[in-house]
N, C-alpha and C positions, 0 to 999 in steps of 0.2 A: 526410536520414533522421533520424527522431528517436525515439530508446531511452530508455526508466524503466526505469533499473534499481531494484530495491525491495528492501530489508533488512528483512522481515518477522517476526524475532526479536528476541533482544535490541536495546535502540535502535535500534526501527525508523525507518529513513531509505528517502530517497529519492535518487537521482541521476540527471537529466535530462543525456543527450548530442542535441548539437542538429550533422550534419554532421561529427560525429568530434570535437566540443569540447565539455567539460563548463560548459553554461550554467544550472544549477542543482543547489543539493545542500543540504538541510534534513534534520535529526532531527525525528521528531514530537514529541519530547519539550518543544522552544521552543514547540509549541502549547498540548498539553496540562499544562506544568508538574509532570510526572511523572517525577520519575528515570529514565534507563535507560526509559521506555517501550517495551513489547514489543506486537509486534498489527501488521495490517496500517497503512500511515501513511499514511491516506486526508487527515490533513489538510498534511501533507508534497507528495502528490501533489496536492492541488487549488491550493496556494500554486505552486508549482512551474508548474503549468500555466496560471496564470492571470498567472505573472511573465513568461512568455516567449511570450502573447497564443496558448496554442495550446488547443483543444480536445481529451477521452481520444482521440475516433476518430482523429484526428490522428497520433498514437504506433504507430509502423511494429514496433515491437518493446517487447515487458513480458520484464524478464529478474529473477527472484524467485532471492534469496537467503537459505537456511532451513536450519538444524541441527535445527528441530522438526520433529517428523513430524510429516504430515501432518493427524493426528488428535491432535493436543493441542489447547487451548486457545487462543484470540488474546491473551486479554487474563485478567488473573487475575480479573476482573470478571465474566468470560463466565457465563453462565448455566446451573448445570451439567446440566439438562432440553435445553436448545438443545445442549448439548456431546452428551450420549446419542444425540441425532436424526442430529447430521453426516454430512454425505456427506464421507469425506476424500479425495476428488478435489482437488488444487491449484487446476483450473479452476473448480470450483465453489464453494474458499473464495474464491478472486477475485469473482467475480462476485457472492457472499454479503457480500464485503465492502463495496463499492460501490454494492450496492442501496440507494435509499431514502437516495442524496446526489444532491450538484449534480452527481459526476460521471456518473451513470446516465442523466442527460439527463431529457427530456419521454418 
């Protein structure tokens, strides 16, 4: 069984359990070179997944860890027009987040 767990606020991280053992666990912030980076850690989860040779479909369980509600902001970047629009469904900042990477597939 393989779990990502995700820290989608402050330093967002990532941690990969691969069979009940943690075989992967990055901050996004060693990507992007930004303090504390906060925002989903799309580039945490794609290093993560491409260290331990597995594909997203792959991932038996996504388990999101968040003090922000659901309707904040990802990133202090975020675009405050895009911010207005949000659907603040969780499942559909996931899926919002991921669009339009390697991990969304073909």
């Amino acid at each position: 069984m393989l779990i990502a767990g995700i820290n989608d606020g402050h330093n967002a991280s990532v941690v990969l359990l691969q069979d009940g053992r943690i075989v992967f666990a990055w901050q996004e912030e060693r990507f992007t070179r930004r303090k504390n980076q906060p925002g989903f850690p799309i580039h945490a989860l794609r290093a993560g997944l491409q260290f331990i040779g597995a594909e997203l479909n792959q991932v038996d369980v996504f388990t999101v860890a968040s003090k922000r509600p659901v309707t904040m902001p990802g990133t202090s970047e975020e675009d405050v027009t895009g911010y207005s629009r949000r659907d603040g469904s969780l499942a559909r900042r996931l899926r919002s987040a991921i669009r339009n990477t390697l991990l969304a597939g073909p």
